[in-house]
N, C-alpha and C positions, 0 to 999 in steps of 0.2 A: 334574867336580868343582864347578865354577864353580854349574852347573843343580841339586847337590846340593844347596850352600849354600842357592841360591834359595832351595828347597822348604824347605829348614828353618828359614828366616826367615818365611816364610808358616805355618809349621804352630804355629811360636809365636806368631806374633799371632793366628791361628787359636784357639790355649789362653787369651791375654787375654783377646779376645772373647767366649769361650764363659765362662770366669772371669766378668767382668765380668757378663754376662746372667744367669748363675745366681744369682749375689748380690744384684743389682737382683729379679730374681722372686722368691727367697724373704723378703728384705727386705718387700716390696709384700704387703697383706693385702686385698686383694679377691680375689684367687681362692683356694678353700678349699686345703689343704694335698694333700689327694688327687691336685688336676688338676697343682697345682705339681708333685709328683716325678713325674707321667704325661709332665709338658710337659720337666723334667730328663733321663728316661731316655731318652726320642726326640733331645734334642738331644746327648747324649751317645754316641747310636749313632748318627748322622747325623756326630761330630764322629770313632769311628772308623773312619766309611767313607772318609770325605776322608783322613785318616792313611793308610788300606790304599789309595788309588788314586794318592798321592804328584802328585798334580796339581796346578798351581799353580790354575788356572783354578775345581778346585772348590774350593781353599783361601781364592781371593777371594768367590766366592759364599757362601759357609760364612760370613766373616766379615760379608760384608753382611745376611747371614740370619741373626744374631746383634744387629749392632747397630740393626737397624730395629726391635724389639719392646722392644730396650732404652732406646731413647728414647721408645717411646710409652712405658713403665712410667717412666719418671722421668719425664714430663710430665703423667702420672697423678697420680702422688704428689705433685707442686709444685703441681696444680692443688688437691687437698685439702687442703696445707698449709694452703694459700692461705685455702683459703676457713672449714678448722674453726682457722687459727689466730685465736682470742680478742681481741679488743681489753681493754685492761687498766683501760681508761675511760671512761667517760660526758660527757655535755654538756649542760650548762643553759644554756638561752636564754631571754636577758630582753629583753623590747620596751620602750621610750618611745613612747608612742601619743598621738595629740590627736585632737581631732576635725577634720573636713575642713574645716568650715565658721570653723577658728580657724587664720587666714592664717603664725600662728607659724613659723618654718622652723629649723633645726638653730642655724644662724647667729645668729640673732635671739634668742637666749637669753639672759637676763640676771641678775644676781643678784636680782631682786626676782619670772623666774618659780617658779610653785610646783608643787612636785611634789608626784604622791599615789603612794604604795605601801603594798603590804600589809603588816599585823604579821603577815605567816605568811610574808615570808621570811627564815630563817635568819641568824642570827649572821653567818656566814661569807658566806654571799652578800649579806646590808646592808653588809657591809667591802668586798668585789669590790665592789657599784655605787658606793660611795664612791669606792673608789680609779678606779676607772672616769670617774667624772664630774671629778675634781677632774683626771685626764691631758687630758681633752679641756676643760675651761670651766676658767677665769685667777678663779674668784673662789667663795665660799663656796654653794651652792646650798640653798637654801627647801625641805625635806622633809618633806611630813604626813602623817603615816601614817594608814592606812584600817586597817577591820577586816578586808578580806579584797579580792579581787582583782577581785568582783561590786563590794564597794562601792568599790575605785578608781576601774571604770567607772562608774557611777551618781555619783560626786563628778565626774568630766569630764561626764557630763548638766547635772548640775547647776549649774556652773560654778565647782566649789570649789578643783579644780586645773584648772591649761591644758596640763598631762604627764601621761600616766599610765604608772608602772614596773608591767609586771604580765610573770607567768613565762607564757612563750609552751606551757608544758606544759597550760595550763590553757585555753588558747583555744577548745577547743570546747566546757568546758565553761561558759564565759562565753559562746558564742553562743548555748546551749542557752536560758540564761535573756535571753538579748537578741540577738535572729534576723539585726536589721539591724546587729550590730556591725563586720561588712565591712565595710558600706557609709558607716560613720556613723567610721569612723576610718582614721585613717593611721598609718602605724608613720614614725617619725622618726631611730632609732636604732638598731640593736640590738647587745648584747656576750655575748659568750658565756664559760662557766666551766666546765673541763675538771674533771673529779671523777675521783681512781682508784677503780676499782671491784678488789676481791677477791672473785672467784668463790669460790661456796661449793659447788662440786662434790659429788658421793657419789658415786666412780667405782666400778663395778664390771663385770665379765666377760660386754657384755652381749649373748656370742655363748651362752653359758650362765646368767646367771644372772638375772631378773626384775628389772623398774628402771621408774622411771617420769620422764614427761618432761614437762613443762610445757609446751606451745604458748601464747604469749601472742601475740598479736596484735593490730598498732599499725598504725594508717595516717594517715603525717606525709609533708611534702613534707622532703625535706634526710636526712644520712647517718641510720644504728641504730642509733647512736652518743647522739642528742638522745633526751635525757629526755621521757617523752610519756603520756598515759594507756595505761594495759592493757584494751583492750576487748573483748578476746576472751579468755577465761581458760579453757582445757580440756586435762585432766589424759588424757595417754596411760599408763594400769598397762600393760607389755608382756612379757606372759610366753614365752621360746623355746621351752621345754620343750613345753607342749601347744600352740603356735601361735595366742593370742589377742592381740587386744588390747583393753581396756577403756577408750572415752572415758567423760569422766564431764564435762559443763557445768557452771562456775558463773557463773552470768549479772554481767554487769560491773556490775551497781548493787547487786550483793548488799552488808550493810552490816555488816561483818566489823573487828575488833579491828585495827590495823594493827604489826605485832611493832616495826616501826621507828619507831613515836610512841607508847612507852609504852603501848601495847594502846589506843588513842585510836579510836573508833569511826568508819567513813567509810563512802563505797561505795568496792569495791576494785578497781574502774575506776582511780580517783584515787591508788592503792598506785603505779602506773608512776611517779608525779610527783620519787617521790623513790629511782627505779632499779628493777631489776631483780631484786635483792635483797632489796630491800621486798616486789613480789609474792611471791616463793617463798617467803621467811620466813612471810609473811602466811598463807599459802594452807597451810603446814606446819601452822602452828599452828592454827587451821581447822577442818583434817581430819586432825590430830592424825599425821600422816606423814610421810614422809622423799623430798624430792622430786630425784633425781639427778641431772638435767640441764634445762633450759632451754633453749626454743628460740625464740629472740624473731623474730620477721618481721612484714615489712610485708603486710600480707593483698594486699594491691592487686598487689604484687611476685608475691607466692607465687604468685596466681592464673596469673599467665604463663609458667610452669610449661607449663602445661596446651598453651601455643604451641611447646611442642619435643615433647611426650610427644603433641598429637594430643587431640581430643575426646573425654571422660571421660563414664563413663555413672554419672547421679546419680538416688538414690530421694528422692523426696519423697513426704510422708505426705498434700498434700495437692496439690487445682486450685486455684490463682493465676496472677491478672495481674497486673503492678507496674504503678508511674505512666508507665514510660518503653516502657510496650506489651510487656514481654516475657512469654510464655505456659509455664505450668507444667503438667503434668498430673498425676494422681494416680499414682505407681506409676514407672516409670525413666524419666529423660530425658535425650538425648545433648546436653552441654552443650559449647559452645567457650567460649574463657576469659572474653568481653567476659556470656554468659550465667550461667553459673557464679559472677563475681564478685557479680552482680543477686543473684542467689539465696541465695549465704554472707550478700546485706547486710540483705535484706528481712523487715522485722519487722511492718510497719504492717497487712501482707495478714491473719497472724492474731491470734484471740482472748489464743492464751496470749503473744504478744507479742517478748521477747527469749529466753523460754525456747526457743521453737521455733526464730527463731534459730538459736542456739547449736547447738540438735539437727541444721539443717540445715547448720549450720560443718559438725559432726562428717561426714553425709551425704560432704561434698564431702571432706575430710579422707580421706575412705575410699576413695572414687574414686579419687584421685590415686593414693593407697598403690597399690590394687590394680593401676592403670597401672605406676606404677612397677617393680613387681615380674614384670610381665605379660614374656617372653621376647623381645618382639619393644623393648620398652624399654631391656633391661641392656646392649645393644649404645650407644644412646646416653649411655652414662654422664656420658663429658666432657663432651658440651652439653649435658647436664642440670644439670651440676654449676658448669661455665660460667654457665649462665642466670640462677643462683639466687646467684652468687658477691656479689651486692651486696643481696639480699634478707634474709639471716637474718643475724643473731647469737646465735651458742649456745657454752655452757661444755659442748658434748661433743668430745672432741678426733679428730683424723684418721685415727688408728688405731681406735678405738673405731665411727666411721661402718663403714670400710673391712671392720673383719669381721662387720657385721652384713651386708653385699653379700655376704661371704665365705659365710656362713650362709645366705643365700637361694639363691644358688648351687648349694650343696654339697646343700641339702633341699628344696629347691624348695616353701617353706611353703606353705601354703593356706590364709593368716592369717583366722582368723574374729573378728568384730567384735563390741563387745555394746557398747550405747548409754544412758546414764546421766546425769540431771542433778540439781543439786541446789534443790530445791524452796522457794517461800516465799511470804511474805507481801507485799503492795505496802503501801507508807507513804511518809509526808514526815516527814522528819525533818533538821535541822543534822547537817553533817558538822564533823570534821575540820580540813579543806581548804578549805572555804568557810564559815566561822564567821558567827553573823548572820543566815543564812538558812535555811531549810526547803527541802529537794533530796526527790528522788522516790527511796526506796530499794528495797531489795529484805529485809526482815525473813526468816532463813533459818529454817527449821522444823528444828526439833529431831530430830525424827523420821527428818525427810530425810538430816539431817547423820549421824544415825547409821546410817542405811540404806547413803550410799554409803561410812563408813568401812568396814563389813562387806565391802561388793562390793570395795571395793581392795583390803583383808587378803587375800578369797578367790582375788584376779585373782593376784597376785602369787605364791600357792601351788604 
């Protein structure tokens, strides 16, 4: 009676178990629906053989062999939380810089130093460095504003301020025009201003239905979080249905309307400065489209990717050597991550410049995917997904990842690729963002513009 009872206290935790694991698995959307009720019907005639053999011994084994697949699938799932849950905000960072050779220290400030910042930052953030300065310094502080964040450096050259307030988003673009500015300043200060950001999503069903995703690509030292320019802007159209996907380049000094400054003309490199919401508005109106998801990463991050999946086989159109000795050939070349990164960066090696570039982002872009999707990859999911868990920020959510695995799974696609960028003309012209001065753009051809809205209409079909 006693040994009866046992058994029937075992065969019900036996039923929780088995309970438990089936909810968690069809819950979880990386594996396609088919393998789910394959993986259901085995566990459930596995769970009445232990019932007909009334064994205690297979009843504990039954339940260990239930809850060991159920905590890999709920450390599946937390790890995706994890990583497609959104951050809901953004971060502007603003430096106080001097020069090195101006012995000034934090300390030593006083109501008669002067500060220079630009009249291009905002309302809202000249009230943040106010309120900012007036918690830290006991007295009214000397502010003269420049025309742009070029001319606050060039007033610290000069010797018109002994501070300079400038938005730390803008930093390379202020080395660009002045090479030694590393070397010729020190940062003194810096505060930082948390912005909410509201994703502007376009979700849709995209184990079925056609979407397209923004790859922007940023490389900054500090979280994905700080505000930063967009230097890599490439539109993934991704269609399930016939298995393609369409990149399409727009080179980051293209000089495009900005939606978020009253259509105010820039290069749209300089669109990240003020979020991530700027770019894809920007880039909508553009190319006159609907962009549904975003994927912001640090290129440098992404790259190391490539140290969990294994060395990636990449086409380039042409033979180069960069300055730091690395060797390209014409036609595939097996790249590890430290080579691959050289390669997404190097622009100086050709004629057409950023455009090719961009083409060769794309090249590497492709690589990866195809690793990824390769059989011998899908087994590493979690350390791939691990690896990358401090690399991106994207508005595409956890479930929406989960069943596009589900979809490659279940079809084992043979994603083919078609290569597209948008075409122009070189100029100098005032931006925007740095007012005052003449910047090297990118004048977009009309023609082009119309060419790839056609090919993304088409892609998306």
């Amino acid at each position: 009676m006693k040994k009866t009872k046992r058994i029937a206290k075992f065969r019900i935790l036996s039923l929780v178990a088995l309970g438990i694991f089936l909810v968690t698995l069809f819950m979880n959307d990386i594996l396609p629906l088919r393998y789910e009720l394959i993986i259901a019907i085995i566990s459930l005639l596995i769970f009445a053989f232990v019932l007909y053999k009334r064994s205690r011994v297979l009843n504990i084994a039954f339940i260990i062999l239930m809850l060991i697949p159920t905590v890999g699938l709920f450390y599946s799932q937390s790890v995706f939380n994890r990583i497609f849950n959104n951050e809901q905000f953004e971060t502007e960072k603003i430096s106080f810089v001097k020069r090195t050779t101006n012995n000034l220290t934090i300390e030593s400030i006083t109501a008669n130093t002067i500060f220079g910042l630009s009249a291009g930052f905002d309302e809202d953030n000249q009230l943040h460095i106010n309120t900012k300065m007036k918690e830290r310094f006991n007295f009214e502080s000397t502010l003269v504003t420049s025309e742009s964040d070029l001319a606050t450096i060039q007033g610290l050259y000069d010797e018109i301020y002994e501070i300079g307030i400038i938005d730390n988003a803008v930093i390379e673009t202020i080395t660009e025009s002045y090479p030694s500015f590393q070397l010729d300043f020190d940062v003194l200060w810096s505060i930082e201003r948390v912005v909410e950001r509201v994703d502007i999503v376009k979700e849709v069903e995209v184990n079925k239905n056609s979407f397209i995703v923004l790859i922007s690509g940023i490389d900054i030292n500090g979280p994905l979080t700080l505000r930063s320019r967009s230097d890599v802007n490439i539109l993934a159209a991704i269609n399930p249905d016939d298995g393609t996907i369409t990149l399409v380049s727009i080179p980051r000094d293209m000089f495009v309307p900005f939606a978020c400054k009253d259509d105010a003309l820039d290069k749209l490199t300089h669109s990240g400065i003020y979020g991530v919401n700027c770019t894809v508005k920007t880039i909508e109106n553009f190319l006159d489209i609907d962009i549904n998801y975003y994927v912001r990463l640090n290129f440098t991050s992404f790259i190391k990717i490539i140290d969990v999946i294994g060395n990636i086989d990449v086409y380039s159109k042409y033979a180069f050597t960069t300055e730091n000795g690395y060797i390209y050939k014409s036609g595939m070349n097996t790249l590890n991550s430290q080579k691959a990164l050289t390669f997404a960066r190097e622009r100086h090696a050709f004629e057409e410049g950023d455009v090719q570039r961009g083409l060769n982002q794309q090249e590497v872009i492709k690589a990866v995917i195809r690793k990824l999707i390769s059989p011998s990859t899908i087994t590493k999911i979690d350390k791939i997904v691990n690896s990358i868990a401090k690399s991106i920020d994207t508005n595409m959510d956890s479930e929406s990842v989960q069943k596009l695995i589900a979809l490659q799974l279940d079809k084992g696609i043979d994603w083919q690729f078609n290569s597209y960028f948008v075409a122009g003309t070189e100029a100098m012209r005032e931006t925007f963002s740095i007012p005052g001065m003449e910047l090297f753009v990118v004048i977009p051809s009309q023609d082009s513009v119309n060419e790839v809205k056609r090919i993304i209409e088409s892609a998306l079909k």
